[in-house]
C-alpha positions in Angstrom: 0.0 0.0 0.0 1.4 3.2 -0.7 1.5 6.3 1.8 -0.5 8.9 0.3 1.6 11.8 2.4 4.7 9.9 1.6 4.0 10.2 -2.2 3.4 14.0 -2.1 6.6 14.7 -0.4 8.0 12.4 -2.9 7.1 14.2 -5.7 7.2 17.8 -4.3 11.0 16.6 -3.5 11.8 14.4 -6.4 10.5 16.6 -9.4 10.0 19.8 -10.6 6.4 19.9 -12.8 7.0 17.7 -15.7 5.2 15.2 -17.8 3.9 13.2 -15.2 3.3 15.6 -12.3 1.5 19.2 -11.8 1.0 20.9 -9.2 -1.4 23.6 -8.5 -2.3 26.4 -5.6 -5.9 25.5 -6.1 -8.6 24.2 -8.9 -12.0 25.5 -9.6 -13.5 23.2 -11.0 -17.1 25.1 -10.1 -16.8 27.8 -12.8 -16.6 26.8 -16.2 -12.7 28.1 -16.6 -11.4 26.5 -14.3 -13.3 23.4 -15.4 -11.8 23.3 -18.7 -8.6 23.7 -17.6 -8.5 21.1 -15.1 -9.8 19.1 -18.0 -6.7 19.8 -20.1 -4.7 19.1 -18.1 -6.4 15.8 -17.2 -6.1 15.0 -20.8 -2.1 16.2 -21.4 -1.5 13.5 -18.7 -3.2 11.0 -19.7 -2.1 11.1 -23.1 1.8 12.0 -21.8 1.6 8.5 -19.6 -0.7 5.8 -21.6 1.1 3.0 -18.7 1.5 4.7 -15.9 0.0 6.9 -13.0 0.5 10.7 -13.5 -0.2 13.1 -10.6 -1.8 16.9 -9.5 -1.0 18.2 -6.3 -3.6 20.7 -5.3 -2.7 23.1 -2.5 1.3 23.9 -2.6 3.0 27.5 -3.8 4.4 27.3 -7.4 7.4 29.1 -7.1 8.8 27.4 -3.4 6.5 24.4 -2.9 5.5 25.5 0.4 2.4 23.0 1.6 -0.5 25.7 2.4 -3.1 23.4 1.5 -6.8 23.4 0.6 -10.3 22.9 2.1 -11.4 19.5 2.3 -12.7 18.7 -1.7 -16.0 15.9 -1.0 -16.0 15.3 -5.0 -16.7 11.0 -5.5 -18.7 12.2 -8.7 -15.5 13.7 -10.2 -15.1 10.7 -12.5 -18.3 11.8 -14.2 -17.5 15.2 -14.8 -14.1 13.6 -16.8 -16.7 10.8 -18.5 -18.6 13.9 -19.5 -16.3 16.1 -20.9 -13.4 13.4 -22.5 -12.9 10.7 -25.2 -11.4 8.0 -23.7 -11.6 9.5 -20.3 -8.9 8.1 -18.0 -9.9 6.8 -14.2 -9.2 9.6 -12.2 -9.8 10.2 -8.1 -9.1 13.1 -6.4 -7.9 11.9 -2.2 -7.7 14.3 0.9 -4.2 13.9 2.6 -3.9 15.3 5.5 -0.6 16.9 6.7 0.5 17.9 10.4 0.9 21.5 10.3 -2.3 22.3 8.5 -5.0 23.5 10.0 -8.0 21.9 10.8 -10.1 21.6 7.4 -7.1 21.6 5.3 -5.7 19.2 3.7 -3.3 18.7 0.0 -5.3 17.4 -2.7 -3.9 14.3 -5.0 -4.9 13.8 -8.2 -4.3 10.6 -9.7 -4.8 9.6 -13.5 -4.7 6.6 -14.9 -5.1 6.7 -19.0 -6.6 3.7 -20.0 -4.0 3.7 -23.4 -6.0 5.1 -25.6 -5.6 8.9 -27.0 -7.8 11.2 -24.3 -9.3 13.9 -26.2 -12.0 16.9 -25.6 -15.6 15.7 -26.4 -17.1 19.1 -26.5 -16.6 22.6 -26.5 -15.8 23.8 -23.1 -14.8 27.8 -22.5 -12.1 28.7 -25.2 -11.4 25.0 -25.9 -12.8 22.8 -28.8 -14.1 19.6 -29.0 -11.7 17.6 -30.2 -8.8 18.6 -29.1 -5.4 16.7 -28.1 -3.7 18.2 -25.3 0.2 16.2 -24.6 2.4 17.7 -22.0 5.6 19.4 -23.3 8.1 19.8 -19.4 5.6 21.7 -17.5 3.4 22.8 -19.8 0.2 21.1 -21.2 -0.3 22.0 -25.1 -2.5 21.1 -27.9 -1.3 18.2 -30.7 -3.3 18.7 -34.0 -0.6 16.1 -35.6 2.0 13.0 -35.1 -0.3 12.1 -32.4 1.4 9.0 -30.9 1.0 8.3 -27.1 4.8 7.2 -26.1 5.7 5.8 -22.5 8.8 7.4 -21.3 8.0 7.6 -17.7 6.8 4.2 -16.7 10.3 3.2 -14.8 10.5 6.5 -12.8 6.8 6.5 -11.5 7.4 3.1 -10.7 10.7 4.1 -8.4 8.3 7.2 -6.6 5.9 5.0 -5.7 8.1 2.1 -4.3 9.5 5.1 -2.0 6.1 6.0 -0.9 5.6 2.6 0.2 3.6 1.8 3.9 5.2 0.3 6.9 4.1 -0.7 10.9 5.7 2.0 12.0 4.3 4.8 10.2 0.5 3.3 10.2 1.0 3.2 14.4 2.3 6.1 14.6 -0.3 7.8 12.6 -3.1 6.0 14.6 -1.6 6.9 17.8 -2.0 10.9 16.3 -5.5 10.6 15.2 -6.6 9.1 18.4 -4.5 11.3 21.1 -3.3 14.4 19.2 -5.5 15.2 16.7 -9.3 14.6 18.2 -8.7 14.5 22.1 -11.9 16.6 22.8 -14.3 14.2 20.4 -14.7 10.6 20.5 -12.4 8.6 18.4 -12.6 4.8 17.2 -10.6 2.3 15.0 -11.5 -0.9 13.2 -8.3 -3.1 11.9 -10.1 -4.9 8.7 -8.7 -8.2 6.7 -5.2 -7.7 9.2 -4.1 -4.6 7.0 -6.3 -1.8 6.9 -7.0 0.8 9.5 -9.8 3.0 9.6 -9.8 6.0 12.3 -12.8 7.7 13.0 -13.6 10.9 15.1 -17.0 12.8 15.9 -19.0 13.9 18.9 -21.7 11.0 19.4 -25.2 11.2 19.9 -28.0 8.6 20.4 -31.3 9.1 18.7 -34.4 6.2 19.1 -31.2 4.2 19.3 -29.6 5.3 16.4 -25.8 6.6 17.1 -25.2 9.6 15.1 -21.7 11.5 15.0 -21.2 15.1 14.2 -17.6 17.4 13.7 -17.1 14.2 11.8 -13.6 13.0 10.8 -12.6 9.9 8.7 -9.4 8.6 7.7 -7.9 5.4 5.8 -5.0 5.6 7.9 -2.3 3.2 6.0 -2.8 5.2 3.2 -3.1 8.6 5.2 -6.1 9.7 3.1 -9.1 11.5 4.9 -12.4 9.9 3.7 -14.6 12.4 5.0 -15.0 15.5 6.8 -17.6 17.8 7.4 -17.9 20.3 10.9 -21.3 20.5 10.0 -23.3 17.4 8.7 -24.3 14.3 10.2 -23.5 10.8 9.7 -24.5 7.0 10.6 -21.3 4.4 10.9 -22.0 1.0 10.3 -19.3 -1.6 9.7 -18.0 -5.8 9.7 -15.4 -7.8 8.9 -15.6 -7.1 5.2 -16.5 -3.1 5.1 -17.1 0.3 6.3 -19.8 2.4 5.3 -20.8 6.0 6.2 -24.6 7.7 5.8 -24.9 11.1 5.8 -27.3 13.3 6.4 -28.0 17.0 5.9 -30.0 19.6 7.4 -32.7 21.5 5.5 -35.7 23.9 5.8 -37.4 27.0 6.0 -37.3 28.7 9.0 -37.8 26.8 11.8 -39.1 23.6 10.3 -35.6 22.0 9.8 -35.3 18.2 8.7 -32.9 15.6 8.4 -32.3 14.4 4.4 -30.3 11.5 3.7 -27.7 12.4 0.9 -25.3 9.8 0.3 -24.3 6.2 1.1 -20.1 5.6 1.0 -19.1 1.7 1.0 -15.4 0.7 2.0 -15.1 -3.2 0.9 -11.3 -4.6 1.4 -10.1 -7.7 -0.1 -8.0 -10.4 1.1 -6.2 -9.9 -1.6 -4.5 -6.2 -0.1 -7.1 -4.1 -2.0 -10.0 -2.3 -1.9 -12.7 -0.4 -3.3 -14.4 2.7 -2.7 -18.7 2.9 -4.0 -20.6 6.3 -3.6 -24.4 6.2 -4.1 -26.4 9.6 -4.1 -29.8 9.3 -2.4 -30.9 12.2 -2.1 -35.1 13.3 -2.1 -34.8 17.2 -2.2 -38.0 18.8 -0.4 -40.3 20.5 -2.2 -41.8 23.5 -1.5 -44.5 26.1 -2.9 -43.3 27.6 -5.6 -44.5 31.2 -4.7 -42.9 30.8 -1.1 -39.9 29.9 -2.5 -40.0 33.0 -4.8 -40.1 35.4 -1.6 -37.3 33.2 0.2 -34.9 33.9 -2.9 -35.9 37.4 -3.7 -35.4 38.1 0.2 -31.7 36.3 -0.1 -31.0 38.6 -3.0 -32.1 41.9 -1.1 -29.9 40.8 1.8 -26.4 40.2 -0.6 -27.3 43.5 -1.9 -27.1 45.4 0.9 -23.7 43.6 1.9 -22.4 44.3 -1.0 -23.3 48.2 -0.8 -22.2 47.9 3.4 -26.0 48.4 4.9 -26.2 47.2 8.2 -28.2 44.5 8.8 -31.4 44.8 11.2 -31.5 41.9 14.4 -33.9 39.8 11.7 -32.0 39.7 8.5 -29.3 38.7 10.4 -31.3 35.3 11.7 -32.3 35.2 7.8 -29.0 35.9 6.7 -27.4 32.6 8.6 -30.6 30.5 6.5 -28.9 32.2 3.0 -26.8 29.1 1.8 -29.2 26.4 2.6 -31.7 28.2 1.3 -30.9 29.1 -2.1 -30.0 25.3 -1.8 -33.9 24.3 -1.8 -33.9 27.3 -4.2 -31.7 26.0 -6.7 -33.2 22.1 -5.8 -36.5 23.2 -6.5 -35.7 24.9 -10.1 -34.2 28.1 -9.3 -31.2 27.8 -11.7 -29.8 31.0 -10.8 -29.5 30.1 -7.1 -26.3 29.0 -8.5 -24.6 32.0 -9.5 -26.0 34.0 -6.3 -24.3 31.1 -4.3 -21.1 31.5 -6.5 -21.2 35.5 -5.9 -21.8 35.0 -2.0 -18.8 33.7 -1.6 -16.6 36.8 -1.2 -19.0 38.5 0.5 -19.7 36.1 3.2 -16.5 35.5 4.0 -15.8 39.0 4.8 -18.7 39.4 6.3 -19.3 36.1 8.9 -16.9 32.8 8.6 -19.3 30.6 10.1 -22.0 31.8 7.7 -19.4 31.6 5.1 -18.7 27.8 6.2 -22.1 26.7 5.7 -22.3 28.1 1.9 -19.8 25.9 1.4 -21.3 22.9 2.4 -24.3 24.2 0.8 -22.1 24.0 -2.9 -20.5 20.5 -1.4 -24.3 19.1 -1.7 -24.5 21.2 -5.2 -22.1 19.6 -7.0 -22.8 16.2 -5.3 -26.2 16.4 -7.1 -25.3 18.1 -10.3 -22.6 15.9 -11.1 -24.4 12.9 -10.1 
């Protein structure tokens, strides 16, 4: 098994970027630039390394590879964005890794493509790219190929060497455990399950029994011999349920207008490890958005539009819109979930505002865009 952490390091260390690695500050892949470029360069790779891995890191300075890292990126649907988009779409994932000195939240993002040896090109038009299009990698630097289009495998032996150095052992899987349990979570209460005598899952949350149902909250997941989070969410809710053979997670998220707040299942994770020193990961969306009068709805988003507006031009906000205010995200979620496309946008343009304005308001927006581009993807 190879040590997710130690691979980063690896390749931050090892290599400058090159035809098999990138590394980036941050992706968008929310807005439709930073879409297509993610897709390019999804494709250069692929196409630059038909049999072996290539590699983005997300969350480390270009010019000194300084480790600043990103928010926590919930994306299992990100394979159907590339299905969407690419010819011969390679199998991508995108893994959380969490590093020591990074704040809570934070964590590197990982990349990992895999092409599956056929030329990856653009399906469709996307921004100021066409459909079509052939993107290789020349050093650092992912460009288009309109001729002598032949995929060539010049990277195979090196990759090969990165990931032997990345390779687990006892001592770094206890030691991590030890971490999560003591240094990491001491205030919440923390669990492990040891399945097929090689894989350790950590879990953290503060634990609450409903109808005798155990729910955890401030939830915090990780596969810990391959030091890659699973999950993690300061706000949502989740059921654990496990056995000899897996490890799944339920969660749930919290909706409504107003008072009248409910509990909505979203999606079903299931962890299954082999004997054979493997494993796989399946997502399933279940998700029933509520439903609600359109004409009610109409005065919830028009109201959410009045109140960006007046942060935008710096009115203070009366005792009331600042209880609306704190409903904003998950309501132009119900917004957007009940056909209000351009909830979407207003979420998008939020952003900025709330931040400046009230981090923990800020926070649940972005949940709010998490459970967005769960559904819209899926």
């Amino acid at each position: 098994m190879i040590n997710k952490r130690l691979l980063v390091k690896n390749l931050l260390a090892h290599n400058d970027e090159n035809s098999f690695y990138d590394k980036k500050r941050f992706i968008s892949i929310g807005e439709k630039e930073g879409k297509a470029k993610f897709l390019k360069h999804v494709c250069a790779l692929a196409n630059s390394n038909p049999k072996n891995n290539s590699f983005i890191v997300v969350g480390v300075e270009d010019a000194d590879n300084e480790i600043v890292g990103v928010d926590f990126f919930d994306d299992s649907k990100i394979q159907n964005l590339v299905n969407a988009y690419l010819d011969n779409p390679p199998i991508i994932s995108y893994e959380n890794i969490p590093f020591p000195h990074l704040p809570e939240g934070k964590v590197v993002g990982l990349v990992t493509i895999r092409s599956n040896g056929k030329v990856c090109a653009l399906r469709k038009n996307i921004w100021k790219y066409y459909g079509g299009a052939v993107f290789f990698r020349e050093g650092s630097i992912s460009l288009p190929k309109a001729f002598d289009i032949e995929l060539k495998d010049i990277n195979s032996e090196v990759v090969a060497t990165i990931e032997q150095h990345a390779r687990n052992n006892i001592e770094l899987t206890l030691d991590a455990v030890i971490n999560f349990m003591n240094t990491r979570h001491p205030d919440l209460t923390s669990n492990y399950k040891v399945f097929k005598e090689q894989f350790v899952v950590c879990w953290a949350g503060n634990k609450k029994k409903v109808k005798n149902k155990t729910y955890y909250s401030r939830v915090d997941i990780e596969l810990i011999n391959e030091q890659v989070k699973l999950f993690y969410s300061a706000l949502d809710e989740i059921t654990i349920a496990y056995d000899d053979d897996s490890f799944s997670t339920l969660e749930f998220v919290q909706l409504g207008l107003g008072v009248q707040q409910k509990y909505y299942p979203l999606e079903e994770v299931v962890i299954t490890f082999s004997e054979n020193g493997k494993y796989t990961i399946n997502s399933k969306l279940i998700f029933e958005p509520p439903q609600y009068d359109k004409k009610t709805l109409y005065h919830v988003y028009n109201s959410n539009n009045a109140l960006l507006q007046k942060l935008e031009k710096k009115i203070a906000l009366t005792q009331a819109e600042q209880i609306d205010l704190t409903h904003l995200p998950a309501t132009y979620l119900i917004c957007y979930l009940n056909g209000f496309e351009e909830a979407k946008e207003q979420m998008d343009q939020a952003r900025s505002l709330l931040k400046e304005y009230d981090q923990s308001v800020y926070l649940s927006l972005k949940e709010s865009q998490r459970i967005l581009r769960k559904v819209r993807y899926n």
